[in-house]
C-alpha positions, 0 to 999 in steps of 0.5 A: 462506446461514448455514452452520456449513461452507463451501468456503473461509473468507475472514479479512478484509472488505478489499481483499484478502480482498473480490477474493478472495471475489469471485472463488472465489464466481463457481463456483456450487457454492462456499459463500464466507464472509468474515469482517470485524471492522469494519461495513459502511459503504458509504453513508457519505458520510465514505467516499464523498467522495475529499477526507475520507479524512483525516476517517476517520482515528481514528475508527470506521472505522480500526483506530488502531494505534501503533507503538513509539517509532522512535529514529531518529525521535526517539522519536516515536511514529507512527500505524499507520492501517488500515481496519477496515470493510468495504473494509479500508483501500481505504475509508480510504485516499487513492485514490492508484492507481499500479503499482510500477516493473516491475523491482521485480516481476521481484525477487520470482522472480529474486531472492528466488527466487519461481517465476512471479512477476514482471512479465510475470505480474502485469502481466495482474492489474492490468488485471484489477482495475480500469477505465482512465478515459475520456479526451477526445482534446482533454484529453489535454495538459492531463492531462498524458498527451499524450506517453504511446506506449502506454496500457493499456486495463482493464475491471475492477471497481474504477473509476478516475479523473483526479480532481478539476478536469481542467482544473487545469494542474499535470498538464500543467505538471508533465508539461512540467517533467519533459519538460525535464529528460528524465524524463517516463514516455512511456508510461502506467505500468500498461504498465510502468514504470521511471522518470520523471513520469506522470499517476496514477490515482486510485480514484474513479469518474468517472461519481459523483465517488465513492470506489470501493474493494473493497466497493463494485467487488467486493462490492456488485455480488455481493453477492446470490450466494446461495454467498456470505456475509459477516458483519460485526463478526465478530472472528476469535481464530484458525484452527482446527488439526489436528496430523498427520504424523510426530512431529506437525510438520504440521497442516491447517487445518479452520475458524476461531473467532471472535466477534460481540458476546459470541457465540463461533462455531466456522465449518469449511471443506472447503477453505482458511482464507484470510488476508486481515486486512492485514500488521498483523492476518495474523500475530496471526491466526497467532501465536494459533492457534499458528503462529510463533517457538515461543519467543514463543508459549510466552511468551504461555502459547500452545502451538507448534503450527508452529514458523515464526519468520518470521511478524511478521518482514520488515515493512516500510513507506514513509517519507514527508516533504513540503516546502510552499512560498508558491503564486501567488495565481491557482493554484487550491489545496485549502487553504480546504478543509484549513482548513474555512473555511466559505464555502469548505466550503460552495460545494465541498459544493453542487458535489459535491452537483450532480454530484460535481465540485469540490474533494470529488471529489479528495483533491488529489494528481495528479501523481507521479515515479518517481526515482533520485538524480540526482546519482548519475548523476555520476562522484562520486556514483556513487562516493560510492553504491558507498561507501554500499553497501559501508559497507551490506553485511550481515554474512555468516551462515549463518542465515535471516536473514543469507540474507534480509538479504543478498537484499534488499541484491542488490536495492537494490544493484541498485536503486540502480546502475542510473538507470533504477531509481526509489528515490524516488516524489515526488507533487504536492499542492495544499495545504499539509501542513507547517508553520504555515497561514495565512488567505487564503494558497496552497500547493503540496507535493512530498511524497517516500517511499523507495520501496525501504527496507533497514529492516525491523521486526517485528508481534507478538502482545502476549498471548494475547488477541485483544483486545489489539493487536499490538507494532508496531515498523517500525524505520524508518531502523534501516538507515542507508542508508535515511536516507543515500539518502531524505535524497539524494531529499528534496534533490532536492525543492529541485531539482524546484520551482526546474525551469521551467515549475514555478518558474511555480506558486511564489511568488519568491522562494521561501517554505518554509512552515516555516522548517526545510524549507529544506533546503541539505545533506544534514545538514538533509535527515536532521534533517528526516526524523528529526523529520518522517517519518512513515508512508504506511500501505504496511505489508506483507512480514510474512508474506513469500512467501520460501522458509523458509530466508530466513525466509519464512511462505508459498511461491510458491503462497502456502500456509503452509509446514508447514499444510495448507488455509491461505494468505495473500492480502494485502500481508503475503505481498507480499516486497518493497515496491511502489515507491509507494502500494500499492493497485493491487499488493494487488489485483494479487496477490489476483486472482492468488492467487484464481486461484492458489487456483482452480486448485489446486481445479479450480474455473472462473470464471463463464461458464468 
């Protein structure tokens, strides 16, 4: 269906810009084309394999960014990994499929001020976008899920799984060491999470062993609708704009301009430009077509044509650090394979051939915790947390960005105050991930991110060329908060392994696999973090659904302020950061964007 028009022009092939597509092209009377700067990959066994997601990084199939030399990071520069190829970073990345703690959501209209938006909104779009796994009554315990009241029941396109060995008994032992202590999640947290441990998903399909991501669960079951057309290798330069209104303040967006190869190829749309090109890509699609802090766009000789100083701004990410420590010998661990030793590579390769089970059919992370600071709870330690926040106060103003600032600090405050708040996810890998690596040795990591960071930096164009890549600054840990809290969680970590029956999984006494892990203070938790933390790829926010006296770029319906026929559907319109890996949330919000969308043109979904 090659056309020069169609109804909408979706920018962006991935896990976003996929759903979205699937969804507006279920009307057969709507012409459909995505635009995808990467090829498609869908029979690359690199993709399909759970366990070689960390193969795909730096190659053809990611983007490769690096960020700015992060100070507070001593100066390191880190790696911005993100797909580029069909499925977007859901091809690439570590499958990890678990939903954000339920207050996070309910932020993003009570207090950032986005109307509709919140948990009981939402909650209807994570079902929709995947399938729950079949579980055999008789594995419940040994999956560690045998407690959960209430477990959510979802027929949706991307499939998902309890990877890997079921049988492997860190999900129950993990389970059991938080039931201890009062912190297992009771029930299944796509029901609606606070705090606590639970048994994650994965997107892997349980039936092959294989990753499903959106080309694979939205795409290629569709993908012969005769109203939908999506071309590959196609790099967008910018949307196309017309100027109208009063002394030209508004525009409308009528196509886009991009190429293929040396092709330069000019698409219209009758209806809306859709962004979809992640929270690193949207807002340079934005800034060359002449949309944000008009300053900046003069610097790169590009004429303003909305002047929206929020596009780029906001970004924000996960931090994450790991400790790895001595395993027993008995426990059944991925680190032959991390290692690719030969015979082990070998016999894992046949299993997953025979009937994708095995050590390929997991990346290795099972289990995770949704966790306050603990010692918080204590009289002092909420003393010396109300210290930490007042110390933390933005200063007041009367700009945007003092009105952002102060809204984002309501809610780690409040975040921060309640215990029933997680401000820290801790995920379970067996493998080593730091620290010197051995032959013939066992491993077992607790790696934790900060879930709700203050830190926000910046992506921007660097030239009014779309081949150059965009100036890409997190400041990590720029909030000093930041550090003071993740590096109270990261302690923790010393904690959780000395907790029985996980104790039982540790060699004693107990050996860090890097000498400088073992953390005894809050001093040698920041010095770890500075020279260790590094990114867990959950960019978004940088073209946040706020109102534009915060700065924001998007409105509740998710149009771009001040343009007509314009929206953005990814994570970079997200306000406010999942509480953990953000996969599930990014589909969440592009079902509810397609339907968003749908409604504002009268448009039904198929059989409607």
């Amino acid at each position: 269906m090659a056309s020069d028009s169609y109804d909408f022009i979706i920018v962006g092939g991935g896990t976003a810009g996929l759903a979205v597509a699937a969804r507006l092209s279920e009307d057969p009377s709507q012409r459909v084309l995505v635009l995808e700067a990467g090829h498609d990959a869908h029979s690359d066994p690199r993709i399909k394999t759970p366990a070689s997601w960390l193969s795909l990084l730096g190659t053809d199939v990611d983007w490769n960014f690096r960020s700015e030399p992060q100070p507070l990071l001593d100066d390191r520069v880190i790696s911005l990994n993100q797909g580029k190829v069909l499925g977007g970073s859901s091809a690439t990345n570590a499958q990890v499929f678990v939903p954000p703690a339920t207050a996070v959501v309910d932020h993003w209209e009570n207090t950032l001020g986005n109307a509709s938006w919140n948990w009981e909104t939402l909650r209807p779009y994570f079902a929709k976008a995947y399938t729950s796994p079949p579980v055999d009554g008789t594995m419940a315990e040994t999956l560690g899920i045998d407690g959960w009241t209430e477990t959510s029941t979802t027929h949706g396109p991307v499939r998902t799984a309890f990877p890997g060995d079921q049988s492997h008994p860190i999900r129950k032992i993990w389970a059991d060491t938080f039931r201890a202590t009062g912190h297992y999640m009771a029930k299944d947290p796509f029901v609606g999470s606070t705090v606590g441990s639970f048994t994650a998903l994965a997107s892997v399909d349980p039936a092959t062993g294989e990753r499903s991501h959106s080309a694979a669960a939205y795409y290629y079951p569709i993908k012969t609708r005769e109203n939908l057309h999506v071309i590959t290798n196609a790099t967008v330069e910018k949307v196309s704009l017309n100027r109208h209104g009063l002394n030209h303040v508004t525009a409308k967006a009528t196509g886009v301009l991009y190429h293929c190869g040396d092709e330069i190829k000019e698409v219209t749309c009758e209806k809306e430009v859709i962004l979809a090109a992640g929270a690193l890509q949207s807002p340079k699609i934005l800034e060359l077509s002449g949309i944000g802090n008009a300053d900046l766009l003069r610097q790169h000789e590009i004429d303003p044509i909305i002047d929206l100083p929020g596009v780029g701004e906001n970004l924000y990410d996960h931090i994450m650090c790991s400790i790895s420590f001595a395993a027993v010998d008995e426990l059944e661990t991925l680190d032959a394979i991390f290692r690719q030793e030969p015979d082990a590579l070998e016999d894992a390769a046949k299993r997953y051939a025979k009937d994708g089970s095995g050590p390929f059919s997991s990346m290795g992370v099972y289990s995770y915790a949704y966790l306050p600071v603990l010692k918080h709870a204590s009289p002092e330690g909420r003393q010396k947390l109300i210290e930490l926040l007042e110390e933390a106060r933005p200063t007041k103003g009367d700009t945007p960005e003092h009105a952002r600032a102060q809204a984002y600090y309501e809610i780690a405050k409040a975040s921060l105050l309640d215990p029933k708040q997680p401000s820290c996810a801790y995920l379970a890998f067996i493998a080593q991930f730091v620290g010197a690596f051995e032959s013939n040795t066992k491993s077992f990591t607790i790696s934790a991110m900060h879930s709700q960071p203050l830190s926000r930096g910046s992506v921007h164009i660097q030239s009014k060329s779309v081949a150059t890549a965009p100036k890409l600054d997190p400041k990590y840990l720029s909030n000093p908060l930041d550090l003071e809290i993740f590096a109270a969680n990261l302690l923790q970590i010393e904690t959780i392994i000395r907790t029985s029956p996980l104790s039982t999984l540790i060699k004693q006494p107990i050996v860090h696999r890097d000498p400088a892990s073992n953390l005894t203070d809050l001093d040698s938790a920041k010095n770890w973090i500075r020279k260790n933390g590094d990114s867990m790829w959950h960019y978004g926010g940088s073209c946040a659904m706020l109102a534009r006296e915060m700065n924001g770029v998007v409105d509740e319906k998710l149009k771009v302020y001040g343009v007509e026929n314009l929206r953005v559907v990814d994570a970079s319109a997200i306000p406010i950061i999942s509480t953990a890996n953000i996969q599930a949330t990014v589909y969440a919000f592009a079902e509810r964007a397609a339907d968003l969308i749908k409604e504002s043109h009268g448009l039904k979904a198929a059989g409607a």
